[in-house]
VEXVEX-800228 format. One record per residue (C-alpha): residue number from 1; z negated, x negated, y. Coordinates in Angstrom, 1 decimal. Each point is the difference from the previous one (the first is absolute). Example, Ala and Ser with C-alpha at 12.3 -4.5 7.8 and 13.67 -1.06 7.14 Angstrom:
// VEXVEX-800228
<node pos="1" Z="-7.8" X="-12.3" Y="-4.5"/>
<node pos="2" Z="0.7" X="-1.4" Y="3.4"/>
// end
This chain:
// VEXVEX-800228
<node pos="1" Z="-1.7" X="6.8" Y="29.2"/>
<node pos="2" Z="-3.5" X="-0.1" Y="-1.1"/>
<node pos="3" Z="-1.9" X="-1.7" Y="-2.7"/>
<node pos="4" Z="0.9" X="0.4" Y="-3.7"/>
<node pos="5" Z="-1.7" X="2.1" Y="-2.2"/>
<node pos="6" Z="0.1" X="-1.2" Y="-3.6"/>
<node pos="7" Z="-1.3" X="2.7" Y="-3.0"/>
<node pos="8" Z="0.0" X="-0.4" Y="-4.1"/>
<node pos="9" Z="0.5" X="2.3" Y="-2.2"/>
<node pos="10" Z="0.9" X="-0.1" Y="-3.8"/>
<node pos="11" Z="2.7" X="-0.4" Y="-2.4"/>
<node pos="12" Z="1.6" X="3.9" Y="-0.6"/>
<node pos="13" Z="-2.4" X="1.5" Y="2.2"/>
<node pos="14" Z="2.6" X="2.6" Y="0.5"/>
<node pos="15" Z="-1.1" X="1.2" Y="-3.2"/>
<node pos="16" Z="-4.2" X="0.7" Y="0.9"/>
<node pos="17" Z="1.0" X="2.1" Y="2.8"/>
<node pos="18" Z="0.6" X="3.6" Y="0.1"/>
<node pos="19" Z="2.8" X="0.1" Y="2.2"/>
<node pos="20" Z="1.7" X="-2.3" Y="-2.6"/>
<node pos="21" Z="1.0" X="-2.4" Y="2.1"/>
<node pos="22" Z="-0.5" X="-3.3" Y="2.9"/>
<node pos="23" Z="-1.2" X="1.1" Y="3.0"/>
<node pos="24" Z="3.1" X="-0.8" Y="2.6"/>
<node pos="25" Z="0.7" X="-0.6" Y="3.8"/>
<node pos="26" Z="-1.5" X="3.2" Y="0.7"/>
<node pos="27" Z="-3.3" X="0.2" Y="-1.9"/>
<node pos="28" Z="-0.9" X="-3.4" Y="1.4"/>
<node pos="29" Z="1.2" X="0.7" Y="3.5"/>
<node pos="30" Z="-3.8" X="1.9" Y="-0.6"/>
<node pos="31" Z="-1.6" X="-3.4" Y="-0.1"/>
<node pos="32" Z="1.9" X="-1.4" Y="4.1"/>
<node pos="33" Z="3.1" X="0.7" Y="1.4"/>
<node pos="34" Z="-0.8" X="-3.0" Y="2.0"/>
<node pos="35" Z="-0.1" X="-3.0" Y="-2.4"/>
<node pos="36" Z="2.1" X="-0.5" Y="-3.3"/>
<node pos="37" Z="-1.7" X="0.7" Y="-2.9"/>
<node pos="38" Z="1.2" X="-0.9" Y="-3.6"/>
<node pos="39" Z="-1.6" X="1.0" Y="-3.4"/>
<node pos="40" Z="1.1" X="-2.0" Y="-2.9"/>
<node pos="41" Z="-0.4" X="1.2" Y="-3.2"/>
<node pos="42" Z="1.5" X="-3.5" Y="-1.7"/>
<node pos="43" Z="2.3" X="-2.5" Y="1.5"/>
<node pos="44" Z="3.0" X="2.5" Y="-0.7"/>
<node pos="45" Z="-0.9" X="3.2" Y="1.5"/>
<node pos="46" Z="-1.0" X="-0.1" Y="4.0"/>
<node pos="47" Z="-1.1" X="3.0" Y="1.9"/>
<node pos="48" Z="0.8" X="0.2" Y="4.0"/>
<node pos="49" Z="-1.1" X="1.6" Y="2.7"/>
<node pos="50" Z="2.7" X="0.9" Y="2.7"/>
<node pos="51" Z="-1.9" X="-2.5" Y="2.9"/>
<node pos="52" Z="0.6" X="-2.3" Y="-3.2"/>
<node pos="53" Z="4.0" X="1.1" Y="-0.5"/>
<node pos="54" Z="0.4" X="-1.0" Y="3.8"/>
<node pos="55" Z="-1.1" X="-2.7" Y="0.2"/>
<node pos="56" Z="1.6" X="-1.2" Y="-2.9"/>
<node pos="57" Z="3.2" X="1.2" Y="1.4"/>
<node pos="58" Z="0.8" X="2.6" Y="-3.3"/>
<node pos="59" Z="2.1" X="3.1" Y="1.1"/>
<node pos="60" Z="2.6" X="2.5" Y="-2.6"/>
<node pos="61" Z="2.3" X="-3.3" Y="1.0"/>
<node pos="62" Z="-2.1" X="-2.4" Y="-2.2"/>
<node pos="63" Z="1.8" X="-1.1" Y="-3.1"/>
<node pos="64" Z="-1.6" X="-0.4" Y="-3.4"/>
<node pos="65" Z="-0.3" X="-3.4" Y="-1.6"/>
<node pos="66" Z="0.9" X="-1.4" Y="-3.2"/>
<node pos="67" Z="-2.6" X="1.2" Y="-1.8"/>
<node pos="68" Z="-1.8" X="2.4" Y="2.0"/>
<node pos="69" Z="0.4" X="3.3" Y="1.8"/>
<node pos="70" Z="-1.6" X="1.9" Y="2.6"/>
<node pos="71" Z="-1.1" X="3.8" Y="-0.9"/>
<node pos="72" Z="1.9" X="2.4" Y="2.8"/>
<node pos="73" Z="-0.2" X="3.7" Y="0.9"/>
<node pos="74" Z="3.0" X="1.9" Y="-0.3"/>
<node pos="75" Z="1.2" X="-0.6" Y="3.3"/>
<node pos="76" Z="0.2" X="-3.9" Y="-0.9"/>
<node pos="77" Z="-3.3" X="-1.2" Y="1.9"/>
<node pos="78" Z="-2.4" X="-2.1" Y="-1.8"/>
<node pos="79" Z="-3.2" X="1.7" Y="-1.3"/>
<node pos="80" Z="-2.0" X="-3.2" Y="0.4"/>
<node pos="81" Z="-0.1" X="-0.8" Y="-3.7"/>
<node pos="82" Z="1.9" X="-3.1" Y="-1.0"/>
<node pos="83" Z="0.7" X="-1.8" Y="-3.5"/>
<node pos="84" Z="0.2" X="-3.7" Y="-0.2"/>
<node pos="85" Z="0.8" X="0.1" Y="3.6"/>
<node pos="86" Z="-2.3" X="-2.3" Y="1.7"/>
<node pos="87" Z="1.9" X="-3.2" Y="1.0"/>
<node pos="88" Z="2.7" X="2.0" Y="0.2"/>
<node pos="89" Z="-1.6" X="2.3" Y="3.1"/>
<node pos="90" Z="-1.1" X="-3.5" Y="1.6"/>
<node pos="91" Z="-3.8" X="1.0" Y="-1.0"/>
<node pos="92" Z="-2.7" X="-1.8" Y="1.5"/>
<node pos="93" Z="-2.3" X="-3.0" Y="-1.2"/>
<node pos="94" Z="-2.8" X="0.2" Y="1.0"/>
<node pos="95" Z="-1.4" X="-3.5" Y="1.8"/>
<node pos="96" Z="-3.2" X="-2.4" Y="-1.6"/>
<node pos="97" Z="-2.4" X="1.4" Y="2.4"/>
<node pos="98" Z="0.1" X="3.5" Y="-2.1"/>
<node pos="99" Z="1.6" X="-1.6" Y="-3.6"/>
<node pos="100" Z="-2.8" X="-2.6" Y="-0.5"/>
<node pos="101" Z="-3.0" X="2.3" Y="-0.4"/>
<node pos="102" Z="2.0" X="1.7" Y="-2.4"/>
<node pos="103" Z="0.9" X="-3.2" Y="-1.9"/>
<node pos="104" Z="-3.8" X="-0.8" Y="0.2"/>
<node pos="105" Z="-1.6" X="3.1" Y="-1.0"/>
<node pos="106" Z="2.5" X="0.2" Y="-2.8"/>
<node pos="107" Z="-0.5" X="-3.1" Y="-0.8"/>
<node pos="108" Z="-3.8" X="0.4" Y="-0.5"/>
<node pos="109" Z="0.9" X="3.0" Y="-2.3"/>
<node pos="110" Z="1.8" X="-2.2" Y="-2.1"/>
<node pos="111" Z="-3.0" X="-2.4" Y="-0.5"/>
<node pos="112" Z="-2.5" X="2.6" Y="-0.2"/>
<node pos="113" Z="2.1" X="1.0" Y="-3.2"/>
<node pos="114" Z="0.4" X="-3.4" Y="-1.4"/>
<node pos="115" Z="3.6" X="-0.8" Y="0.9"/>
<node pos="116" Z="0.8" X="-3.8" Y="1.5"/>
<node pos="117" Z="3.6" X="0.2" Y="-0.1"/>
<node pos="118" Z="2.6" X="1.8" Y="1.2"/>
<node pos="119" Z="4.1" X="0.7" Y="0.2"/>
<node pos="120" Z="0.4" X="1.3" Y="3.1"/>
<node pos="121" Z="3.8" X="1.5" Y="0.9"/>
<node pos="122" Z="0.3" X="0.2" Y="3.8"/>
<node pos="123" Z="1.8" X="3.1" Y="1.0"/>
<node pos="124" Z="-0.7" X="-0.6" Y="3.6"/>
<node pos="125" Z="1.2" X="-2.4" Y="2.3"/>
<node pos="126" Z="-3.3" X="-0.7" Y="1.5"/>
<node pos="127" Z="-1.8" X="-0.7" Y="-3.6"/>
<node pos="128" Z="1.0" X="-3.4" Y="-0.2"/>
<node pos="129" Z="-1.1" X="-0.8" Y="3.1"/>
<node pos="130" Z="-3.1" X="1.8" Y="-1.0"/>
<node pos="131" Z="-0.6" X="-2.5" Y="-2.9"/>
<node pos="132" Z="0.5" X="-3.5" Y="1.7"/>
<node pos="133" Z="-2.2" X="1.3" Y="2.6"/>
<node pos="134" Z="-2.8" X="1.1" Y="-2.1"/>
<node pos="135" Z="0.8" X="-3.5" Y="-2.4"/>
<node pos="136" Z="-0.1" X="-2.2" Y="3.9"/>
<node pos="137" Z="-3.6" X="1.8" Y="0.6"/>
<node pos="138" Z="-1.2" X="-1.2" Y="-3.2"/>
<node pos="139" Z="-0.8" X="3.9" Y="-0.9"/>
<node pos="140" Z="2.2" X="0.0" Y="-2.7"/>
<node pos="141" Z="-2.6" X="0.3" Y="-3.0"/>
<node pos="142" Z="2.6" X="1.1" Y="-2.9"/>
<node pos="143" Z="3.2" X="-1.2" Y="-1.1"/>
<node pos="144" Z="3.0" X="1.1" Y="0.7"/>
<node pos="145" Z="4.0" X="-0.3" Y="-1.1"/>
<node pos="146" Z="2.0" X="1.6" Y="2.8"/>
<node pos="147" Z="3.3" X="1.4" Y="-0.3"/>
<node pos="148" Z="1.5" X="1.4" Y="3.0"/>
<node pos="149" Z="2.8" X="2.9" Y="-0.3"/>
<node pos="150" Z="3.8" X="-1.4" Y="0.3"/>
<node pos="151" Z="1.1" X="0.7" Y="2.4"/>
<node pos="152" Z="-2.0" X="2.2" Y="2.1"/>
<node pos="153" Z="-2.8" X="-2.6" Y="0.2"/>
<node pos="154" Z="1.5" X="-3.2" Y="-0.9"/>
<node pos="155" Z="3.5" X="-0.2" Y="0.8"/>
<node pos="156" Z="2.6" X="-1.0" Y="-3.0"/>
<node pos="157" Z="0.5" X="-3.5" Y="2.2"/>
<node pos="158" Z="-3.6" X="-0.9" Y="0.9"/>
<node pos="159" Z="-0.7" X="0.1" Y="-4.1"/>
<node pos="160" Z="3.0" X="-1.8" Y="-1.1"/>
<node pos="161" Z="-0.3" X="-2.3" Y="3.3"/>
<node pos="162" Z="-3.7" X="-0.8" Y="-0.5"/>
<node pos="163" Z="-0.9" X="1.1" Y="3.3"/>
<node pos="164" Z="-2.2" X="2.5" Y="-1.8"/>
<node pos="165" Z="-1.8" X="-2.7" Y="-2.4"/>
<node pos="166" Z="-0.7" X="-2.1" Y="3.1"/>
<node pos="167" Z="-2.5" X="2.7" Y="1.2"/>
<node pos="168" Z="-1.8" X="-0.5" Y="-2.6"/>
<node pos="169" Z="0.0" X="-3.9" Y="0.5"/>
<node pos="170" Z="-3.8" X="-0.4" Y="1.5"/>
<node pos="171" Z="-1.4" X="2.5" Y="-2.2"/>
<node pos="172" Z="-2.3" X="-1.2" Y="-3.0"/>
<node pos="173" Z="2.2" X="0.7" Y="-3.0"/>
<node pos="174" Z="-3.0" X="1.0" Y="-2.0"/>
<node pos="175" Z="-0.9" X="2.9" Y="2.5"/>
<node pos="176" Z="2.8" X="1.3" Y="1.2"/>
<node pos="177" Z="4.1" X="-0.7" Y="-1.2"/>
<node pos="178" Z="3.5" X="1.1" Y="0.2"/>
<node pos="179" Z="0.2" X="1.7" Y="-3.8"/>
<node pos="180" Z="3.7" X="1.0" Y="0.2"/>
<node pos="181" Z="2.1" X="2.7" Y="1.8"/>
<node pos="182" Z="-0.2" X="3.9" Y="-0.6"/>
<node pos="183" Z="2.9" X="2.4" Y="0.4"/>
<node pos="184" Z="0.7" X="3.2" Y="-0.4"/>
<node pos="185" Z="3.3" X="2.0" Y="-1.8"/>
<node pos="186" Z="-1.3" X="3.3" Y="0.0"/>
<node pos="187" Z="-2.6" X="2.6" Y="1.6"/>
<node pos="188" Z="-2.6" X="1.4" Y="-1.1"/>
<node pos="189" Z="-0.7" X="2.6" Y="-3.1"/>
<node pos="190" Z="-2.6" X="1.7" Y="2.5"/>
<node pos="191" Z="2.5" X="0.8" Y="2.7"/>
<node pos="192" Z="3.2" X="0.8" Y="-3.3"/>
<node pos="193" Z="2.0" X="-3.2" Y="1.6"/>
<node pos="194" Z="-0.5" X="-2.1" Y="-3.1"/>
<node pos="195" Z="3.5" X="-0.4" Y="-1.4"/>
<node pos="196" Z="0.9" X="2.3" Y="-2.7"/>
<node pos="197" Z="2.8" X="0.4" Y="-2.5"/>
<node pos="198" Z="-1.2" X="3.5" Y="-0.1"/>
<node pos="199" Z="-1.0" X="2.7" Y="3.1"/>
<node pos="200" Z="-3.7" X="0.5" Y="0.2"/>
<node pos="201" Z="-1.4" X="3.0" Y="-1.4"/>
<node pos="202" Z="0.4" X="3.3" Y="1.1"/>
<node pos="203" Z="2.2" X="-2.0" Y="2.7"/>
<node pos="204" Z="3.6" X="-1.6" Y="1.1"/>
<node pos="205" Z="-1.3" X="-3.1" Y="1.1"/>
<node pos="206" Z="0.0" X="-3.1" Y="-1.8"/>
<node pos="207" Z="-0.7" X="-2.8" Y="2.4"/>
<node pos="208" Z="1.7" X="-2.6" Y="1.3"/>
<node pos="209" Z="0.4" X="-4.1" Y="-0.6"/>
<node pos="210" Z="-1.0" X="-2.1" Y="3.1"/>
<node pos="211" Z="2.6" X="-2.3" Y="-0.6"/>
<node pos="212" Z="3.5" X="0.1" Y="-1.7"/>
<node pos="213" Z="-0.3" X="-1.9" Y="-3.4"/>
<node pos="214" Z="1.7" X="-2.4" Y="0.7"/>
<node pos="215" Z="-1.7" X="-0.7" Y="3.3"/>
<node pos="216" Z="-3.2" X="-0.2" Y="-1.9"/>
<node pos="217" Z="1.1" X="-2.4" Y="-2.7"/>
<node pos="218" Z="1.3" X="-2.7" Y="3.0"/>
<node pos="219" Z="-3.6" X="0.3" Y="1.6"/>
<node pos="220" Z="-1.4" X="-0.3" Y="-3.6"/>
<node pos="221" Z="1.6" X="-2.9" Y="-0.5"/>
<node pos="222" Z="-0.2" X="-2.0" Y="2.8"/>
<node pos="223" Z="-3.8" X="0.7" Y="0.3"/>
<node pos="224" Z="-0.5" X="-1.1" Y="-3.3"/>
<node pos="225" Z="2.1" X="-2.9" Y="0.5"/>
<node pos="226" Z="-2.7" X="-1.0" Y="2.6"/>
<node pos="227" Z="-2.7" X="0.1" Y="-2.8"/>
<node pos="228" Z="-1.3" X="3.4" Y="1.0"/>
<node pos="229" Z="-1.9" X="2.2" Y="-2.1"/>
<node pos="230" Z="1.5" X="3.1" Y="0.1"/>
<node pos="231" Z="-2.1" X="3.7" Y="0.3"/>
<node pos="232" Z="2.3" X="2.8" Y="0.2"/>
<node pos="233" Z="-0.9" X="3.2" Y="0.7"/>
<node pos="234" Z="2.1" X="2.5" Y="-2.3"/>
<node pos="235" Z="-1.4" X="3.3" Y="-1.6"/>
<node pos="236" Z="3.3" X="2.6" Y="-0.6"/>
<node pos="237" Z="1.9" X="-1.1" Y="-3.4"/>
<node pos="238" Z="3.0" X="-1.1" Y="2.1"/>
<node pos="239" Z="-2.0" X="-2.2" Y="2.1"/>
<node pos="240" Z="-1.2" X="-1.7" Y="-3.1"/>
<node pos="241" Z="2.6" X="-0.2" Y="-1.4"/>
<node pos="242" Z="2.1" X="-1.9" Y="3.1"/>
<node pos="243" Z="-2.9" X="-2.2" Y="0.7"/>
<node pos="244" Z="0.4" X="-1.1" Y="-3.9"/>
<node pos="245" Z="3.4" X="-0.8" Y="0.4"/>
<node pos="246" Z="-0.7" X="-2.3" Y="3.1"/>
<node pos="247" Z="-2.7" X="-1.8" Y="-2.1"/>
<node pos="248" Z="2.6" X="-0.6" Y="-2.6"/>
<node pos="249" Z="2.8" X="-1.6" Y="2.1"/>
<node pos="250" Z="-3.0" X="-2.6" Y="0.4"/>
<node pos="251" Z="1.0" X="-3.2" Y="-1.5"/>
<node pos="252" Z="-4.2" X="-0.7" Y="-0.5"/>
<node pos="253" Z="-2.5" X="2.5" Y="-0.7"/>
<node pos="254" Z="-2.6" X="-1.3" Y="1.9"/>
<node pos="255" Z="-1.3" X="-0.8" Y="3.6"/>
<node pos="256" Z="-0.4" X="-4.0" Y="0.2"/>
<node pos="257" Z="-3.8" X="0.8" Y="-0.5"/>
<node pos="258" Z="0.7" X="1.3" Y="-3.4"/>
<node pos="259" Z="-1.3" X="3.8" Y="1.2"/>
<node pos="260" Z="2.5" X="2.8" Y="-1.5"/>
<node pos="261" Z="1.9" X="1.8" Y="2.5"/>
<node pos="262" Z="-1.3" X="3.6" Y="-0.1"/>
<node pos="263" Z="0.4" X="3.5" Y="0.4"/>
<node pos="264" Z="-2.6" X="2.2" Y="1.6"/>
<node pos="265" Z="-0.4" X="3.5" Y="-1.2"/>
<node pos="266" Z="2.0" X="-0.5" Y="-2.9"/>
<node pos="267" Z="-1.9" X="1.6" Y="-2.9"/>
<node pos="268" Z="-1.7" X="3.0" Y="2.3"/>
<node pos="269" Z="2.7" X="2.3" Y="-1.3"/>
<node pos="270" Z="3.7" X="0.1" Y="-1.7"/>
<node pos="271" Z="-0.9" X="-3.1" Y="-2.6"/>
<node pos="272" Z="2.2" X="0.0" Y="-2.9"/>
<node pos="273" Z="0.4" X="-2.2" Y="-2.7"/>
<node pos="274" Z="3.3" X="-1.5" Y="1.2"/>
<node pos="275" Z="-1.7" X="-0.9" Y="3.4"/>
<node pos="276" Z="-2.6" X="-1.7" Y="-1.6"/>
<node pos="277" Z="2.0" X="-2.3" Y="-2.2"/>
<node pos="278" Z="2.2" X="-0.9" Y="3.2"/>
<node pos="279" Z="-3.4" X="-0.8" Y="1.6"/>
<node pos="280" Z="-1.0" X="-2.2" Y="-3.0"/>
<node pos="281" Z="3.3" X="-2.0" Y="-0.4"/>
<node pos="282" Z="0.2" X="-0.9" Y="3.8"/>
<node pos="283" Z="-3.6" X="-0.6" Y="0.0"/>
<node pos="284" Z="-0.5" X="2.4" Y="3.4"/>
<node pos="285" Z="-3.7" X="1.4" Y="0.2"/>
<node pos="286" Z="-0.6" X="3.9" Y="0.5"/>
<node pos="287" Z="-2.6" X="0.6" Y="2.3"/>
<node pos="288" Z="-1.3" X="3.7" Y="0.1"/>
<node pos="289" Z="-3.3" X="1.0" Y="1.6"/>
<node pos="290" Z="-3.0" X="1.0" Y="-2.4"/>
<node pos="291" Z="-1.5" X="2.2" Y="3.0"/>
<node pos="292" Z="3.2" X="1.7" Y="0.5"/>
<node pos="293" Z="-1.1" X="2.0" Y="-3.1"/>
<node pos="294" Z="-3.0" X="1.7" Y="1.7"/>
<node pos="295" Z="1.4" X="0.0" Y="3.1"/>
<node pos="296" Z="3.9" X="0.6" Y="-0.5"/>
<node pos="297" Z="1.1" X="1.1" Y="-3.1"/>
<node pos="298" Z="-0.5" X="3.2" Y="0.7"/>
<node pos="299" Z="2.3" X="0.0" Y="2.6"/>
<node pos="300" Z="2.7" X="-1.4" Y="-2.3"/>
<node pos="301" Z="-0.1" X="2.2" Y="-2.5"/>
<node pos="302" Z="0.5" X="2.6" Y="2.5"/>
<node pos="303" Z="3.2" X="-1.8" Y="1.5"/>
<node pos="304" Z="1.3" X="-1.0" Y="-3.3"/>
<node pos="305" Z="-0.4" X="3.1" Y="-2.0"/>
<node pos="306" Z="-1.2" X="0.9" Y="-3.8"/>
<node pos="307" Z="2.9" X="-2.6" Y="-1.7"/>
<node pos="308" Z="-0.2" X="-3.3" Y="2.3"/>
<node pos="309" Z="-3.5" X="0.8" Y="1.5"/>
<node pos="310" Z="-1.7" X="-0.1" Y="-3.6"/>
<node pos="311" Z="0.0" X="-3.3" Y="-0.1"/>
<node pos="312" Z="-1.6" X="-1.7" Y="2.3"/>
<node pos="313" Z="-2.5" X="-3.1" Y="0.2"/>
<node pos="314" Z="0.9" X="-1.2" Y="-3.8"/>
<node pos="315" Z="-3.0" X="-3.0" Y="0.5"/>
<node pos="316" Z="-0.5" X="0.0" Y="-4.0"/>
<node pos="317" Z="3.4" X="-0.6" Y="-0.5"/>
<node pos="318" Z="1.2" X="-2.1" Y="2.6"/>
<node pos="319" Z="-2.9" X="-2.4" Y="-0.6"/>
<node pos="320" Z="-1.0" X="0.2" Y="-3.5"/>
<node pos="321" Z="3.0" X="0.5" Y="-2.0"/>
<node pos="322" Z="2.9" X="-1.4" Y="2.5"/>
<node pos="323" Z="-2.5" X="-2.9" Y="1.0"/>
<node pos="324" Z="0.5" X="-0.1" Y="3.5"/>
<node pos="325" Z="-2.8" X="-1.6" Y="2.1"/>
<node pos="326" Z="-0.3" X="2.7" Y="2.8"/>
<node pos="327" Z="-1.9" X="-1.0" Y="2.8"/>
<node pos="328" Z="-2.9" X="2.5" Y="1.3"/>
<node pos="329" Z="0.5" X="1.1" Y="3.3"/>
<node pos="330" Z="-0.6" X="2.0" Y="2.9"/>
<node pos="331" Z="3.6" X="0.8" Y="1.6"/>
<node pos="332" Z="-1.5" X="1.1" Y="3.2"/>
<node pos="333" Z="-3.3" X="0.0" Y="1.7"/>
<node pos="334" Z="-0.7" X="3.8" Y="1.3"/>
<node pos="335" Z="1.7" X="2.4" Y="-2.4"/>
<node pos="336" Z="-4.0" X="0.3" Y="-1.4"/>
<node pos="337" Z="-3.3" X="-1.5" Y="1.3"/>
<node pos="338" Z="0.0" X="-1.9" Y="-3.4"/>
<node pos="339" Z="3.5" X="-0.2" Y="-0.5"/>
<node pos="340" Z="-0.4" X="-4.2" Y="0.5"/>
<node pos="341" Z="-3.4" X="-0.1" Y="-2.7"/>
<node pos="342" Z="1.2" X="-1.6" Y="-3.1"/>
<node pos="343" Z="-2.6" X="2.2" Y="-2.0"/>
<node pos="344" Z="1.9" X="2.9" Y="1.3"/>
<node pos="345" Z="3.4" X="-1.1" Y="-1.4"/>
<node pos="346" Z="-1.9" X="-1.1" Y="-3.2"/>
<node pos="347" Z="-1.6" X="3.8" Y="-0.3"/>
<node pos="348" Z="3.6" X="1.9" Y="1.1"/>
<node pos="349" Z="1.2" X="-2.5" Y="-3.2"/>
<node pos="350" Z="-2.6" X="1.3" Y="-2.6"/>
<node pos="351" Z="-0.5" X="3.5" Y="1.1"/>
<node pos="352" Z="3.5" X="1.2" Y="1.8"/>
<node pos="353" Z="-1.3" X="2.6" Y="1.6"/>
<node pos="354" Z="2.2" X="1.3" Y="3.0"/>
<node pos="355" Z="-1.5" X="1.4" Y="3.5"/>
<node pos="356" Z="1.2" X="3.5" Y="-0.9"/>
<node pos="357" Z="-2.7" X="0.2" Y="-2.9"/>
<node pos="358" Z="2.1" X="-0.4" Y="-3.0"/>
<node pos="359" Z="0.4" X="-3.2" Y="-2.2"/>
<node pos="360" Z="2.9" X="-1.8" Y="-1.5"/>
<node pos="361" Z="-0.1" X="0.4" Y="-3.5"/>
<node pos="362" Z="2.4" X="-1.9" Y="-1.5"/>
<node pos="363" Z="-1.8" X="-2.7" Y="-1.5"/>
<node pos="364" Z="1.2" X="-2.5" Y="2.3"/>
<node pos="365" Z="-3.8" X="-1.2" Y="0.8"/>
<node pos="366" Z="-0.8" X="-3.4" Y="0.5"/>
<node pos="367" Z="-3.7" X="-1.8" Y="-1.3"/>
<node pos="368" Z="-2.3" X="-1.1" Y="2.7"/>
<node pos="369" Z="0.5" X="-3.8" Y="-0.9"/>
<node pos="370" Z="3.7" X="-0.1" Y="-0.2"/>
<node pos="371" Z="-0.2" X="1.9" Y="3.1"/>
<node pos="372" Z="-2.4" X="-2.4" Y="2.0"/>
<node pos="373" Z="2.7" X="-2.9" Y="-1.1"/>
<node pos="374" Z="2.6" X="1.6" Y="1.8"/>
<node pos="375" Z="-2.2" X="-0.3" Y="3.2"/>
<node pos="376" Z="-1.1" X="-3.7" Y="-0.6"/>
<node pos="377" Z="2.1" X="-2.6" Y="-2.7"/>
<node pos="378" Z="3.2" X="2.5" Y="0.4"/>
<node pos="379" Z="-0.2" X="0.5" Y="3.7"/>
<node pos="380" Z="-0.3" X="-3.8" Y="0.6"/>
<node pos="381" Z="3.0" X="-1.1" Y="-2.0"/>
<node pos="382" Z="2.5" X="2.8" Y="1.9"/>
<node pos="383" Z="0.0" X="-2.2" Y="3.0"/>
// end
């Protein structure tokens, strides 16, 4: 079958090339027809070749998932291009041998630019395995809170059975730990499969949930039940909006650490007032990603339109009047070589400039100090 070609590309690429969109099956049949190739342009949107569609076994037969969808010609057959797909199409980990460099040399980045901890959600099966290894070779040199994906990575039982804590059992606590359990209710605002009330712009789609509500709420509860922190991955207004109602059946707010369930994404786009006092009163955190304003909102306000995609990034607001402690991160390494840097967050904060050369005006600017506290005092309390 060949040997696995991995490539990285950016968030809304689609929108820096002329053709005006991902390159698919065909274009990167150019790079081999003889091993698979994928191109990821974020964990939501995966391009395949067709040695790749083989051997994955994906035909005009293949189903979409809850949450996802292939792109197809108009005969039905899949163009390569899939959104918040990947478990789905059985996608490959990759083994230590090829993930441990990358740890490492990421890893050195994040020392080189003064970071010593992180929060690392493992959207891979093979990352966990990753992390214990690296922790067992004593080359481990920052710390990390792990939270694996439920249940693609960790399944439902081996977090509330504690089969997934006991891997963690012979790992020095202060280098490497079990932080709490990620999960995911919608796709991604990159690929339009974040869950909307309303269609995108300019198109009929609004996304889809991953899981019925109610489903959600039972795996919400029972996780946090187990003393789980919870980190939910929800960007369209619906998806908020469900994931708050599963907090709120809660009869405790908290993990059994004391860290605040939270809500990743929440406050890149579609923040009203309303959501924000529902946030406040069930003490959930909104997580969205300073870089994202560089590197992404572009892209959003292009999805969105002029009415929803005007506001977008409200960092003045969320943390200086409505008093949220947002933590500074990173969302991904890869969607920009300094995408990780906390001085690049902390610049995308004070200047809001976008990639396509224009700048956010809309006074929603943060100063460099508060800014730096979201990467240090506020980052350390969200976990």
């Amino acid at each position: 079958a060949g040997q696995w070609i991995l490539g990285q590309g950016m968030h809304y690429q689609n929108q820096h090339i002329a053709e005006g969109r991902y390159p698919n099956r065909w274009d990167l049949d150019r790079v081999s027809t003889e091993h698979p190739v994928v191109v990821r342009f974020s964990f939501h949107i995966n391009v395949f070749n067709s040695k790749a569609l083989e051997v994955l076994g994906v035909d005009k037969n293949t189903p979409d998932s809850d949450g996802g969808y292939l792109e197809r010609d108009a005969d039905g057959v899949p163009n390569g291009v899939s959104n918040d797909m990947w478990h789905a199409l059985n996608a490959p980990d990759w083994p230590y041998e090829e993930v441990g460099p990358a740890l490492a040399n990421a890893q050195a980045s994040f020392l080189e630019n003064g970071v010593t901890a992180i929060t690392e959600f493992t959207l891979f099966r093979g990352g966990v395995d990753a992390y214990l290894e690296m922790e067992r070779r004593k080359d481990l040199k920052i710390r990390v809170a792990l939270y694996p994906k439920v249940p693609s990575v960790c399944p439902l039982d081996d977090a509330l059975s504690g089969k997934m804590s006991a891997r963690f059992a012979d790992a020095d606590p202060s280098r490497l730990k079990l932080g709490g359990m990620k999960m995911f209710i919608d796709g991604g605002l990159t690929s339009r499969a974040a869950a909307m009330y309303e269609p995108y712009w300019d198109s009929d789609l609004k996304g889809h949930l991953s899981f019925k509500p109610e489903e959600f709420s039972e795996i919400v509860g029972k996780l946090h039940g187990a003393g789980y922190q919870i980190c939910v991955h929800a960007i369209g207004d619906l998806a908020q909006d469900v994931v708050l109602d599963a907090f709120a059946a809660l009869p405790e707010r908290k993990a059994f650490n004391g860290a605040a369930h939270r809500i990743e994404h929440a406050g890149n786009c579609l923040w009203t007032d309303e959501r924000a006092k529902r946030f406040a009163d069930l003490g959930v955190l909104p997580v969205p990603q300073p870089p994202f304003i560089y590197t992404t909102a572009a892209g959003y306000r292009k999805n969105l339109g002029p009415v929803r995609g005007a506001d977008v990034f409200p960092m003045r607001r969320m943390v200086l009047e409505q008093k949220f402690a947002v933590p500074g991160n990173s969302d991904a390494i890869g969607i920009h070589p300094k995408q990780h840097v906390p001085m690049f967050g902390i610049w995308a904060m004070v200047a809001r400039e976008m990639n396509n050369g224009e700048t956010l005006t809309d006074g929603e600017n943060l100063d460099v100090m508060t800014s730096l506290r979201m990467y240090t005092r506020f980052a350390a309390r969200s976990i």
